[in-house]
TISE-139141 format. One record per residue (C-alpha): residue in one letter; y, x, z. Coordinates in Angstrom, 3 decimals. Each point is the difference from the previous one (the first is absolute). Layout:
N
('A' (Y X Z))
...
***
This chain:
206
('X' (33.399 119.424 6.878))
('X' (0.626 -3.682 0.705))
('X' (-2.752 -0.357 2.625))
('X' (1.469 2.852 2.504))
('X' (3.553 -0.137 -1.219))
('X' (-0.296 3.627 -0.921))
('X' (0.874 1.741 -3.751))
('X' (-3.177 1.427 -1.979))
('X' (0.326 2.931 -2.492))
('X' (-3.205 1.582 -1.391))
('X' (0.884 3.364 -1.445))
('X' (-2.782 1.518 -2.655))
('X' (-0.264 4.144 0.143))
('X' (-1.322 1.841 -2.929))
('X' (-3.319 0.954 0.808))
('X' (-0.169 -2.019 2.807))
('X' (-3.096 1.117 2.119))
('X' (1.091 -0.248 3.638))
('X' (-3.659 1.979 1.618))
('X' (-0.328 3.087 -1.567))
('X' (-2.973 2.175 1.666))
('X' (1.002 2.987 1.538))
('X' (3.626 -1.141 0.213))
('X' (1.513 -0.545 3.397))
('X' (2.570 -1.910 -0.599))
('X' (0.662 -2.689 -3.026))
('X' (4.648 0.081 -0.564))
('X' (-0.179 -3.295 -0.393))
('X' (2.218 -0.534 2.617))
('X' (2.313 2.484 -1.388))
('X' (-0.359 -1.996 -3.466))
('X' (0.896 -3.064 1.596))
('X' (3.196 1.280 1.679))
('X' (1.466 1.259 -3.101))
('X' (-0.288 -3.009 -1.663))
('X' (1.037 -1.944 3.365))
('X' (2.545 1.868 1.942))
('X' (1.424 -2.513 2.140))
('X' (-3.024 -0.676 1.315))
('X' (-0.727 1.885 3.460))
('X' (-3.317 -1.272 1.668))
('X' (-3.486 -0.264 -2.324))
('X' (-3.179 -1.466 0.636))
('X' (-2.750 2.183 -1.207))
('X' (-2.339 -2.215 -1.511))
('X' (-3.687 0.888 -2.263))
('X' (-3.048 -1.745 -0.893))
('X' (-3.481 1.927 -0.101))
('X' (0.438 3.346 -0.923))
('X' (4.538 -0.758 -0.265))
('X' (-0.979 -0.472 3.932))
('X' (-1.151 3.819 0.154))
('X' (3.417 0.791 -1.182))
('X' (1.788 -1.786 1.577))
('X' (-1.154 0.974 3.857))
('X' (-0.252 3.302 -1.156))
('X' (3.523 0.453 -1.487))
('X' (1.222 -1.641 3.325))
('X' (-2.149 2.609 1.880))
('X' (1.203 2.998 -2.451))
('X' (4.006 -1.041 0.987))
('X' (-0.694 -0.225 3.690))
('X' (-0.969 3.937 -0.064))
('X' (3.365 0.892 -1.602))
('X' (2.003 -2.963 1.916))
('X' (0.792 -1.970 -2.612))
('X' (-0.926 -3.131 1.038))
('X' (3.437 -1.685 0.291))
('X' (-0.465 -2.341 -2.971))
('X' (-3.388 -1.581 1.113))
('X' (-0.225 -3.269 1.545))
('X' (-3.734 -0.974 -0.165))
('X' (-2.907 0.879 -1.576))
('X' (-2.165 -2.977 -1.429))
('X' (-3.691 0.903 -1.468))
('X' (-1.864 -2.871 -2.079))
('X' (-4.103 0.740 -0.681))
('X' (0.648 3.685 1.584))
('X' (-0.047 2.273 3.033))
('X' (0.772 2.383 1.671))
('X' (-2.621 2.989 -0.628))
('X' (-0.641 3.299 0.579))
('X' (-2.374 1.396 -2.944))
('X' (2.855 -0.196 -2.548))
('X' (3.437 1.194 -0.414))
('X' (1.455 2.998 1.958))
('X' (-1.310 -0.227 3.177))
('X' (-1.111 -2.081 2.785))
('X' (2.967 -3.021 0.440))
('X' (-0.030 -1.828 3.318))
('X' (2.935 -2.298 0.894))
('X' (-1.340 -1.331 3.573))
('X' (1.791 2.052 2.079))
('X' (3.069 -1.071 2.099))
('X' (2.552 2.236 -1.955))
('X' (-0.858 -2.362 -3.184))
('X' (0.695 -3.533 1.486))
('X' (3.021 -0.068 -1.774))
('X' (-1.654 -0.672 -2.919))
('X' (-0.818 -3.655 -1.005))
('X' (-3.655 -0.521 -1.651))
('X' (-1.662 -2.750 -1.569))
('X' (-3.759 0.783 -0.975))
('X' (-1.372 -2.268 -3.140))
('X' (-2.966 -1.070 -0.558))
('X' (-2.049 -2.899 -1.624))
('X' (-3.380 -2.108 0.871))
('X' (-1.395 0.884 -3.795))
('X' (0.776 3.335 -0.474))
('X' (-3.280 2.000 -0.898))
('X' (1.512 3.205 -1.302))
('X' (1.503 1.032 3.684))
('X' (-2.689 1.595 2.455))
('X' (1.176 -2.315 2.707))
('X' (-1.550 2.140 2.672))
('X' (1.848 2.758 -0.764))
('X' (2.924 -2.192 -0.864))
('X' (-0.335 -1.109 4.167))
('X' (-0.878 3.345 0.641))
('X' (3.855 1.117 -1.826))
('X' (1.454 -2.852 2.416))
('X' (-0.330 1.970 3.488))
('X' (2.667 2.923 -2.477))
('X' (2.881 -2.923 -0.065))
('X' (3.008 -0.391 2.110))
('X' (-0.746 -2.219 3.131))
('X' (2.495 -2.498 -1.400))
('X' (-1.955 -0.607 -3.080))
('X' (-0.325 -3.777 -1.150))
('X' (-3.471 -0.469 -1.437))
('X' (-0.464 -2.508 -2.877))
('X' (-3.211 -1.385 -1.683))
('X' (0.593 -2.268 -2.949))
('X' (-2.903 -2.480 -0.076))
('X' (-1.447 -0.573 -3.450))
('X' (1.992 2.871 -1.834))
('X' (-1.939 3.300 -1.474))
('X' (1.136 3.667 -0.909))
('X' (1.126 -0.820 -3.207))
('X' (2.409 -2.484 1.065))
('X' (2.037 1.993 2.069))
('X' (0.974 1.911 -3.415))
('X' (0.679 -1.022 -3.305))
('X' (-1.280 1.847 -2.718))
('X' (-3.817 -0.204 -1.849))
('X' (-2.221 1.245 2.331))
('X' (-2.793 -1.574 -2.165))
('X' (-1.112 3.851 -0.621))
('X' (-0.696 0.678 3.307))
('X' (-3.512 -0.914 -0.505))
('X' (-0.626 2.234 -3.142))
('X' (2.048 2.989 1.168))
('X' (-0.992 -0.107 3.962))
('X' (-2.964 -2.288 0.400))
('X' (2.196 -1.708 2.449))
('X' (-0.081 -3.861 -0.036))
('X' (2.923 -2.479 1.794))
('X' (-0.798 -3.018 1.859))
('X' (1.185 -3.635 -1.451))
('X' (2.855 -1.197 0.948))
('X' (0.544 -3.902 1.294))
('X' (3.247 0.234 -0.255))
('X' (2.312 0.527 -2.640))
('X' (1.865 3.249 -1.281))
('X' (3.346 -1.155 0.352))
('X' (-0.953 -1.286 3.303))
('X' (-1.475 3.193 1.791))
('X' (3.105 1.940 -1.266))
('X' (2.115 -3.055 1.346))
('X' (-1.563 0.981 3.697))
('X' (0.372 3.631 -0.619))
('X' (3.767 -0.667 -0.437))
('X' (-0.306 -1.559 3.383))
('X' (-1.625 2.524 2.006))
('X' (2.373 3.115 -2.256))
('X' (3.156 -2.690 1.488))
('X' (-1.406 -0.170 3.419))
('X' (1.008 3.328 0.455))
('X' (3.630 -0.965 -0.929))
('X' (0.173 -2.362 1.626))
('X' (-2.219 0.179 2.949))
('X' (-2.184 -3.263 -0.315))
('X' (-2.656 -0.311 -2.845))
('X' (-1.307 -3.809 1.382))
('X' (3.096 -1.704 -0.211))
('X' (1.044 2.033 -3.127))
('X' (-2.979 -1.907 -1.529))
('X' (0.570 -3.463 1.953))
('X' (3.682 -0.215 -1.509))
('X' (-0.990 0.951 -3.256))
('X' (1.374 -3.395 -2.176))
('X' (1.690 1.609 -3.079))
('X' (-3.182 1.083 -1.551))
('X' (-2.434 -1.596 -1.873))
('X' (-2.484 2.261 1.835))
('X' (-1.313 -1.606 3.013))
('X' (-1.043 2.845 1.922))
('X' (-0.870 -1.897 3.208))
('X' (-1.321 1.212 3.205))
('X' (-3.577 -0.175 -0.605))
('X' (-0.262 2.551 -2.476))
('X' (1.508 2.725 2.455))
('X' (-1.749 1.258 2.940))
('X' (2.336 2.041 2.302))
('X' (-2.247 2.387 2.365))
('X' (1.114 1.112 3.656))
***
């Protein structure tokens, strides 16, 4: 809130499960609005499988023209893919350029195919700002146990080099960038955290 001069409120839903297989759309934007009325434009923002939901509920309200409300879409350790969800999603086309993007991803993740996350890159808008956080993992970009992951899926993260609170520091960024239309000097003239997020750790892609 202090870095980007902007007000944070993290509502908690009852049963809170954002992806749901075989759902098309998630609410949650719906859910947000009651509880925030006087705000008009929303980022739609999800990390992993809260990425699935969130492209797809932006898709979902583009067939019924309801996209008034949505400013940008902002994925962290997802993509856009076609084997899940309700169909195949592809922003690319001209018709879509009104929709700010910012793509996630980090230099340790292991639990991401990252061929099929590049592969899920040509289905973005053209504008689409393209992020890799140097040292952070999947994990990071979340923040919850994921410590079963291994048990339950057989899946194992990369290690981290940098810290928690630091890869969610330059998430923050990139989610601001599309605010505020610059996610460098967002990070540059960061000096009221104790988070140094500093250039290095972000690699911004053409």
């Amino acid at each position: 809130a202090e870095t980007y001069n902007m007000s944070v409120s993290i509502p908690i839903f009852a049963g809170d499960m954002a992806f749901k297989f075989g759902a098309c759309e998630s609410g949650r934007l719906g859910l947000a609005q009651e509880v925030f009325p006087n705000v008009t434009q929303w980022i739609l923002a999800g990390h992993s499988f809260g990425g699935l939901a969130a492209f797809n509920d932006v898709w979902t309200m583009a067939g019924r023209n309801a996209t008034d409300a949505i400013a940008g879409l902002a994925l962290a350790g997802s993509y856009v893919r076609q084997d899940l969800m309700c169909g195949p999603v592809d922003f690319s086309g001209e018709q879509w350029n009104w929709l700010p993007m910012v793509s996630m991803s980090a230099s340790e993740d292991k639990i991401v195919n990252m061929t099929n996350f590049e592969a899920g890159q040509a289905f973005m808008t053209d504008n689409v700002d393209k992020v890799v956080i140097e040292g952070g993992n999947h994990g990071q970009f979340g923040w919850y146990n994921y410590t079963l992951r291994t048990p339950l899926l057989g899946q194992v993260d990369g290690e981290a080099s940098i810290s928690h609170k630091e890869q969610q520091a330059l998430m923050a960024a990139a989610i601001a960038s599309l605010v505020m239309s610059d996610a460098a000097a967002i990070v540059v003239n960061d000096t009221s955290s104790d988070v140094d997020p500093t250039v290095e750790n972000v690699t911004a892609k053409e």
